[in-house]
N, C-alpha and C positions, 0 to 999 in steps of 0.2 A: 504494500500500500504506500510503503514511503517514496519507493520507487517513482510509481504514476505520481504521487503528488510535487514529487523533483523533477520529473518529466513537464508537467505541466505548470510550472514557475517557470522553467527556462521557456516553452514555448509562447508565456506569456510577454515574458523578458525579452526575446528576439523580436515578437511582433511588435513589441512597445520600440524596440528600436529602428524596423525597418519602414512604422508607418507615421511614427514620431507624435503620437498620443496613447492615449489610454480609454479603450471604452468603456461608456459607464454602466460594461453589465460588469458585473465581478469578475475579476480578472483571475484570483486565487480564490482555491476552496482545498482548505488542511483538517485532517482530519487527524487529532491528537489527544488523548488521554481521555478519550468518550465525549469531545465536544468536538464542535465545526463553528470555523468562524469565517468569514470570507470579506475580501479586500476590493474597492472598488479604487477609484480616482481621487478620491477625498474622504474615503471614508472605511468602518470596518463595523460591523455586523455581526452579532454575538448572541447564545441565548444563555439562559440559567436560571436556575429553579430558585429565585429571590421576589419577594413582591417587589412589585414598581416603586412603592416607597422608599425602602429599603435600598432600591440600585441611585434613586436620588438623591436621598441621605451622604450616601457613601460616596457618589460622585463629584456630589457640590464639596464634600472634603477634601478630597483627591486633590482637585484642582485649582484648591482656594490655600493648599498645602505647596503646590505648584507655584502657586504667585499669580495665579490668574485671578478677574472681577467678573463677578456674577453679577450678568445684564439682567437673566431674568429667571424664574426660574416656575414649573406649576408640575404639582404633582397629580391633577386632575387631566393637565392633556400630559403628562407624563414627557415633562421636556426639558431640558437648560440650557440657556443661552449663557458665553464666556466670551472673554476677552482678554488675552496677554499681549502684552507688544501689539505686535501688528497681526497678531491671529485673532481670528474669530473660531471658537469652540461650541460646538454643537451637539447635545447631547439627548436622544428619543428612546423612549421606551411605545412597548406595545405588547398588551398580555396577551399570550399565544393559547392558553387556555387558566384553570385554576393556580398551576404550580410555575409553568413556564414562565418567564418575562422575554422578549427579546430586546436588545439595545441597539442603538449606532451612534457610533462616536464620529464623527464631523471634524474638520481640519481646514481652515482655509486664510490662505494669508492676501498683503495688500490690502486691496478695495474690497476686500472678500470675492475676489472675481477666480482665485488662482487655488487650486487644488493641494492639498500640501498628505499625502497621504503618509509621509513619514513622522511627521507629527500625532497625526489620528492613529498611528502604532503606541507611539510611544505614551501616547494618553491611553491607550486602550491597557498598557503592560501597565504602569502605574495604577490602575483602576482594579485590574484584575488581580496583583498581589495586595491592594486594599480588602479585596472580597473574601481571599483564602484565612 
């Protein structure tokens, strides 16, 4: 399994280099320690068995730990908006069923025009050794 999924990074990887973007369907999908998370253009996508509250709580930590300012933040649409520097951070929940939550963590630098996906990793890793 690890295989196809290093197979299909580098195929990702070459076409990002020979058409000189990134489409915004998921580009990656890993399959690791009984979860799946998948990578777009500016963003990364994740589920886990936490109420929506709870990934909000933890989040607005995260990243207020980080040094970033919470624009906005509702646990009724299940959302927060941030601000470091010149990033804009975006953060969505959506209950999948009773126990499931899913999330996506959002990245984007500048005018918020510009995709920053290496960012939305590195808020995603932070966030996730928050949860464990």
């Amino acid at each position: 399994m690890k295989k196809i999924a290093n197979f299909l990074l580098l195929l990702s990887l070459l076409t990002f280099l020979f058409y000189g973007c990134v489409p915004l369907v998921p580009i990656v999908a890993v399959t690791a320690a009984g979860g799946t998370y998948s990578v777009t253009a500016d963003s990364i996508t994740d589920s886990i068995d936490k109420p929506r509250e709870i990934l909000i709580e933890q989040f607005i930590k995260v990243i207020k730990k980080d040094g970033a300012l919470i624009i906005s933040s509702s646990i009724a649409e299940g959302s927060v908006s941030a601000e470091k520097g010149n990033y804009k951070i975006y953060f969505n929940t959506k209950e999948v069923n009773e126990k499931i939550t899913k999330f996506t963590i959002r990245a984007r630098k500048g005018y918020n025009t510009i995709p920053d996906k290496e960012e939305a990793i590195r808020i995603y890793n932070l966030f996730k050794k928050e949860l464990q």
